[in-house]
VOVO-855245 format. One record per residue (C-alpha): z, y negated, x negated; residue in three letters. Coordinates in Angstrom, 1 decimal, always signed. Each point is the difference from the previous one (the first is absolute). Example, Ala and Ser with C-alpha at 12.3 -4.5 7.8 and 13.67 -1.06 7.14 Angstrom:
// residues 2
+--------+--------+--------+------+
:      z :      y :      x : type :
+--------+--------+--------+------+
:   +7.8 :   +4.5 :  -12.3 :  Ala :
:   -0.7 :   -3.4 :   -1.4 :  Ser :
+--------+--------+--------+------+
END
This chain:
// residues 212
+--------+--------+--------+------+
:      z :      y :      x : type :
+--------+--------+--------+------+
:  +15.7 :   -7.3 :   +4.7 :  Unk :
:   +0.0 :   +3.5 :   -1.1 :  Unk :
:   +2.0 :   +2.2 :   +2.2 :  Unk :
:   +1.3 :   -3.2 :   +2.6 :  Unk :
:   -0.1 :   +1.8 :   +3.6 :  Unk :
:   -2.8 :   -3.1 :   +0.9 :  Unk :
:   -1.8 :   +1.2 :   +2.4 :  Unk :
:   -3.1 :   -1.3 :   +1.5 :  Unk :
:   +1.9 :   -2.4 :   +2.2 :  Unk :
:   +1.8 :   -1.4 :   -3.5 :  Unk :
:   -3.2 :   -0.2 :   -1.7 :  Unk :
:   -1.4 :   -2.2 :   +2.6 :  Unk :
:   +3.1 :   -2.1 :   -0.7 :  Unk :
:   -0.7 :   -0.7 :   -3.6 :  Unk :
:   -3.7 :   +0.2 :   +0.4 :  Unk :
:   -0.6 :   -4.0 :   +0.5 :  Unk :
:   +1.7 :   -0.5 :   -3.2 :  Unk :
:   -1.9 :   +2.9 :   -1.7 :  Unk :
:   -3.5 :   -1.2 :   +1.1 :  Unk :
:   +0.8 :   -3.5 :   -1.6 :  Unk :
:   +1.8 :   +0.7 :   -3.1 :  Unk :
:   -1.6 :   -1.4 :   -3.0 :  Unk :
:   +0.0 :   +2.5 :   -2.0 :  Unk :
:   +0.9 :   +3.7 :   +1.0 :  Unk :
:   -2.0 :   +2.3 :   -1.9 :  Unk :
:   +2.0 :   +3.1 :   +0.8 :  Unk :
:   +2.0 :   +1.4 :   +3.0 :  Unk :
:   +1.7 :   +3.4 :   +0.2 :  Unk :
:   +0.9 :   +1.2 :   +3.5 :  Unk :
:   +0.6 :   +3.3 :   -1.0 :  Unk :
:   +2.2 :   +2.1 :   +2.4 :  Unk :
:   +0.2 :   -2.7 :   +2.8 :  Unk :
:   -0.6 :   +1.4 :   +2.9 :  Unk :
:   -3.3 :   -1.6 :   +1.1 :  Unk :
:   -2.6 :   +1.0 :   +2.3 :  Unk :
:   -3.6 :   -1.1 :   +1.0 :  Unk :
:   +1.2 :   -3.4 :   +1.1 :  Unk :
:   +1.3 :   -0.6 :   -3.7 :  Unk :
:   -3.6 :   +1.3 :   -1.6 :  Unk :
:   -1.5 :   -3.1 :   +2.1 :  Unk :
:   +2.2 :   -2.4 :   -1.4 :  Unk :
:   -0.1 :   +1.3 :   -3.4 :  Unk :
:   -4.1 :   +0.1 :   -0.2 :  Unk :
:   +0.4 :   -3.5 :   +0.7 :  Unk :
:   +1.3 :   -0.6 :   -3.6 :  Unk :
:   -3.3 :   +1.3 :   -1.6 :  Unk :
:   -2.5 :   -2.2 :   +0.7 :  Unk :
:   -3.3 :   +1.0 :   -0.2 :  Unk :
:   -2.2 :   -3.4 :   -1.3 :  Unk :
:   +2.2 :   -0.9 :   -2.6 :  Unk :
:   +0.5 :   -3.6 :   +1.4 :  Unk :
:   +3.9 :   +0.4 :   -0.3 :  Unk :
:   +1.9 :   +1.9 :   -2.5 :  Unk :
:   +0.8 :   +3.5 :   +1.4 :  Unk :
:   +2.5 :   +3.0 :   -0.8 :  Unk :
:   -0.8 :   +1.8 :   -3.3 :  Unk :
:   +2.5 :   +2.8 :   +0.1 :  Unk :
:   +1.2 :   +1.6 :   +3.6 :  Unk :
:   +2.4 :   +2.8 :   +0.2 :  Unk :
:   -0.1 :   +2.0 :   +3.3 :  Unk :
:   +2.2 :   +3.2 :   -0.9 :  Unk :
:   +1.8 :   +1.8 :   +2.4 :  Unk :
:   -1.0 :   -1.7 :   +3.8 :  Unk :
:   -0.6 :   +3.3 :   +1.8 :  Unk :
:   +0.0 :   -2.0 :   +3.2 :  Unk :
:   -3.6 :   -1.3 :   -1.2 :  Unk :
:   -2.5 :   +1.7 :   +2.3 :  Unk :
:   -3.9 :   +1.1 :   -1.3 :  Unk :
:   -1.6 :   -3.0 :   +2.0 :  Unk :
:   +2.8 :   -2.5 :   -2.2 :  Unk :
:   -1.0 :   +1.8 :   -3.6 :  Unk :
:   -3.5 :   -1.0 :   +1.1 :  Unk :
:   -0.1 :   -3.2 :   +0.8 :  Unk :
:   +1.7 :   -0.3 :   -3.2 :  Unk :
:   -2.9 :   +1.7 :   -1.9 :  Unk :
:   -2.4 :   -2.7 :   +1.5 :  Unk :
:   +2.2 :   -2.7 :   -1.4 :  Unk :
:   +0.3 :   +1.8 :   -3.5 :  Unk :
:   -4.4 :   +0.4 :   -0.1 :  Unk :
:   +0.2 :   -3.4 :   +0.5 :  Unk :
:   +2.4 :   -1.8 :   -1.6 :  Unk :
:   -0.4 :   -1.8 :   -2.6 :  Unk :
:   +3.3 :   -0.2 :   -1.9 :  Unk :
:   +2.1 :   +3.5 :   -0.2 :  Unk :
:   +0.2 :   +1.7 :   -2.7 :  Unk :
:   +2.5 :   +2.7 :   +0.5 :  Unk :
:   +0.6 :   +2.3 :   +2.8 :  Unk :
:   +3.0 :   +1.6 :   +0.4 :  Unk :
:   -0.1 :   +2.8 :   +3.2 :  Unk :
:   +2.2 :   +2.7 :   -1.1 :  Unk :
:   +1.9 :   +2.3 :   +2.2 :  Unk :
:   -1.8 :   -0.6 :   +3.4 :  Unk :
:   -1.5 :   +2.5 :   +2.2 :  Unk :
:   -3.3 :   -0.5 :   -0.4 :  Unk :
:   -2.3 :   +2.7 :   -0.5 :  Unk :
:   -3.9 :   +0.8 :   -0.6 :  Unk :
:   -0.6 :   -2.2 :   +2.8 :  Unk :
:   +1.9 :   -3.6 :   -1.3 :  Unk :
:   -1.6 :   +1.3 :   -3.4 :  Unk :
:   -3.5 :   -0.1 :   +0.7 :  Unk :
:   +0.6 :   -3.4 :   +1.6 :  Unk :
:   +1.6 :   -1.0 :   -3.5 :  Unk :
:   -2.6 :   +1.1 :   -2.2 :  Unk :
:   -2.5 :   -2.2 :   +2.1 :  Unk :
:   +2.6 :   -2.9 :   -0.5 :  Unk :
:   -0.1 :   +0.9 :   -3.8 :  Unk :
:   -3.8 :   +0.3 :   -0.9 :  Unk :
:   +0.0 :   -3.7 :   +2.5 :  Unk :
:   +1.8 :   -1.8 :   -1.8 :  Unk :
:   +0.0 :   -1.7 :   -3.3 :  Unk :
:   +3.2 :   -1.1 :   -0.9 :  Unk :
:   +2.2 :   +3.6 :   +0.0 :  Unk :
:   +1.1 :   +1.8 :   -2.6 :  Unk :
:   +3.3 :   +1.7 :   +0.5 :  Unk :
:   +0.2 :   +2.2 :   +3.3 :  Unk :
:   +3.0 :   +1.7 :   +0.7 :  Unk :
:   -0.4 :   +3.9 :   +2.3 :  Unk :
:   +3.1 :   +1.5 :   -1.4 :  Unk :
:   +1.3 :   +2.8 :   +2.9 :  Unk :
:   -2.1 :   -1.4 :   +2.6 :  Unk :
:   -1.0 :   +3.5 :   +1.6 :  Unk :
:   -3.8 :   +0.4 :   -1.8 :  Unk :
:   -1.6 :   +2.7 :   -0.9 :  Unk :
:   -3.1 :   +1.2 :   -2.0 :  Unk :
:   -1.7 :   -1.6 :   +3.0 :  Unk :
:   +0.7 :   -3.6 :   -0.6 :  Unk :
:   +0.3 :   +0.8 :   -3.8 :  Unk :
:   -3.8 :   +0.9 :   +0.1 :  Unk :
:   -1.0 :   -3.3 :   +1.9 :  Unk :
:   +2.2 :   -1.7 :   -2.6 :  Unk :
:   -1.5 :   +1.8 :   -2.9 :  Unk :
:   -4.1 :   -0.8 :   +1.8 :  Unk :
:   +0.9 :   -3.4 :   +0.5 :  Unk :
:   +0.9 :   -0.2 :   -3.8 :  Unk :
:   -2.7 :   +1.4 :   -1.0 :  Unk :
:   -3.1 :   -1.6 :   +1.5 :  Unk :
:   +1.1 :   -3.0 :   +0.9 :  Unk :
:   +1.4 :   -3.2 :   -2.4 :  Unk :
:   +3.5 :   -1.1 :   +0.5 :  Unk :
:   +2.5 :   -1.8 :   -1.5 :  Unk :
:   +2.2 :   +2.9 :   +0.6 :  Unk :
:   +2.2 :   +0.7 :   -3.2 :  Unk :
:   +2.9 :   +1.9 :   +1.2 :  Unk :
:   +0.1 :   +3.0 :   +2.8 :  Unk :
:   +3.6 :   +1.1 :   +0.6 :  Unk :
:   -0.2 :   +3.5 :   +1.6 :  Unk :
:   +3.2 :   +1.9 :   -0.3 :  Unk :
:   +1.6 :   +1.6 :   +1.8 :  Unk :
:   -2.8 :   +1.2 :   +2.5 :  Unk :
:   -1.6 :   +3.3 :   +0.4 :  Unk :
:   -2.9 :   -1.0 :   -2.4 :  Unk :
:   -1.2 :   +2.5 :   -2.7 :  Unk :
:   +0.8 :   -1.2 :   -3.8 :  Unk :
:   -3.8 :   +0.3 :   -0.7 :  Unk :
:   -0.8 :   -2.4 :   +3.0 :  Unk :
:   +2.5 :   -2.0 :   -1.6 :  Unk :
:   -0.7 :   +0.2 :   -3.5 :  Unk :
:   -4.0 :   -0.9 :   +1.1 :  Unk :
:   +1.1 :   -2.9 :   +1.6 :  Unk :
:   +1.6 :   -1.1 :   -3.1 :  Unk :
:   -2.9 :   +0.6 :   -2.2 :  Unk :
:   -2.2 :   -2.1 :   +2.2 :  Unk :
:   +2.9 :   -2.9 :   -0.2 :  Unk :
:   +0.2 :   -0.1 :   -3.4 :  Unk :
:   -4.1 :   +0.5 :   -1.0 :  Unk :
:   -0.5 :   -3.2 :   +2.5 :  Unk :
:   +2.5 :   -1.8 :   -2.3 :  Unk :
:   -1.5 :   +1.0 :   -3.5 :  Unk :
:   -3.1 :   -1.1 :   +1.4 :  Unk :
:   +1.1 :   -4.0 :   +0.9 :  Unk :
:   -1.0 :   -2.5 :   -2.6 :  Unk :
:   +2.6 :   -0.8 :   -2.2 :  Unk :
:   +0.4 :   -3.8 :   +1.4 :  Unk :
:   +1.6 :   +1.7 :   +2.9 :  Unk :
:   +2.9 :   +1.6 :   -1.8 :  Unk :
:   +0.4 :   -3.5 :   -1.1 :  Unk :
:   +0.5 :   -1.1 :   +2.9 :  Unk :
:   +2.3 :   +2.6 :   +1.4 :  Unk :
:   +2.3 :   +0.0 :   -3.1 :  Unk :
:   +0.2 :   -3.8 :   +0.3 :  Unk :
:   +1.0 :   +0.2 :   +3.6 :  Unk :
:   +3.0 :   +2.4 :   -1.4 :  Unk :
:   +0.3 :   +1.8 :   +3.8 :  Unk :
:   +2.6 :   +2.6 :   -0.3 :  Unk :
:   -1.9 :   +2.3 :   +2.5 :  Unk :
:   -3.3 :   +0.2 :   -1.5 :  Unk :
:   +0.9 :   +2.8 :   -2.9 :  Unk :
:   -2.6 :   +0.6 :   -2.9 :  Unk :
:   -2.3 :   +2.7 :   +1.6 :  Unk :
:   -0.3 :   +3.1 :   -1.6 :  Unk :
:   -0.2 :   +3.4 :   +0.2 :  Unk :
:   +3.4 :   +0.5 :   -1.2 :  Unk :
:   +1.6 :   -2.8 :   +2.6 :  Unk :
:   -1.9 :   +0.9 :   +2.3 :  Unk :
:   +1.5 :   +3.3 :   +0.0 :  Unk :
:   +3.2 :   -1.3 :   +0.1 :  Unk :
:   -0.6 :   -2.3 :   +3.1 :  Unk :
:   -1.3 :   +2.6 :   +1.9 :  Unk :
:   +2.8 :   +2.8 :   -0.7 :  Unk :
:   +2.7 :   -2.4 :   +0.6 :  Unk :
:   +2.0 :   -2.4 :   +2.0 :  Unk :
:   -1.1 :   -4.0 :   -0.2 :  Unk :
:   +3.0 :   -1.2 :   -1.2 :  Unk :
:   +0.7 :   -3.5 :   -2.5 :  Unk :
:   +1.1 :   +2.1 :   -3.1 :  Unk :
:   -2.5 :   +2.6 :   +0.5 :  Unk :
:   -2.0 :   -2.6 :   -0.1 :  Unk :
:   +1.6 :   -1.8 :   -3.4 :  Unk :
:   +0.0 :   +3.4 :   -1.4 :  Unk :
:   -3.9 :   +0.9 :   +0.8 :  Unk :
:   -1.2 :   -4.1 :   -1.3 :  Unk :
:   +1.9 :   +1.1 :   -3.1 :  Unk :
+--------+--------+--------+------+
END
């Protein structure tokens, strides 16, 4: 839905449908014009006990009309859900402040592992929060997307070096797993992709290129 001019009142149209469906694992309502009143509905698709399948993937890109309060109540959902995986916020306003309730969402929950902060108005403020949260506290964190802020490449490039020592450190059963599953998002996580991630856009062939 990418781009559709939805609105809140339109998401609470197809929101019946989306609560039931059997299996949606991933929903993109990049650029479409939600608010607070969409975040509600939206938070109702991760649920946080695991008793029904929830979303896995949730693109958010692009909804300026999403106020602080909306970004976190999302956060609580995201600590507690149990399902999603991948995180996509890119190109919304929301500063140090939306940040820091991020990072709390992050080192909460124990599912995520892509998050998405491309041009979303942080500086070495939130980077530093980011970058503590890394480091003293386990995650399942395995890609930071920070371009396009006004963060300083070392804040960066420690960021990255903390991703990619928490993923040489995993047994190797879990990169079993993870190259079993086949996920397109979740990109081998080294130093050297790592760089790339955080330098550039989050786009599909960036992506295919980095995996490769």
């Amino acid at each position: 839905l990418h781009g559709s001019p939805l609105t809140d009142a339109g998401l609470a149209l197809l929101n019946p449908a989306l609560s039931i469906h059997p299996s949606l694992v991933a929903l993109d309502l990049g650029d479409c014009m939600l608010g607070d009143e969409g975040i509600n509905l939206i938070c109702g698709l991760l649920p946080p006990d695991g008793a029904k399948s929830g979303l896995k993937e949730l693109t958010l890109s692009a909804n300026p009309g999403i106020t602080s309060k909306g970004w976190g109540r999302l956060a609580i959902a995201v600590a507690h859900s149990s399902q999603l995986r991948v995180l996509n916020l890119d190109y919304n306003p929301l500063g140090d402040q939306v940040a820091g309730m991020l990072a709390v969402a992050v080192a909460s929950s124990r599912t995520l592992e892509v998050l998405d902060l491309e041009g979303t108005g942080l500086t070495n403020h939130s980077a530093q929060t980011l970058l503590d949260m890394v480091e003293n506290y386990p995650t399942a964190l395995r890609t930071l997307i920070l371009a396009e802020n006004n963060i300083s490449p070392e804040l960066q490039q420690q960021i990255s070096d903390l991703l990619s020592e928490g993923e040489e450190e995993e047994e190797p059963e879990a990169h079993e797993v993870t190259a079993r599953e086949k996920n397109p998002w979740i990109c081998q996580n080294n130093s050297s992709s790592q760089m790339v991630l955080m330098t550039s856009g989050l786009g599909d062939s960036l992506l295919a290129e980095t995996e490769m």
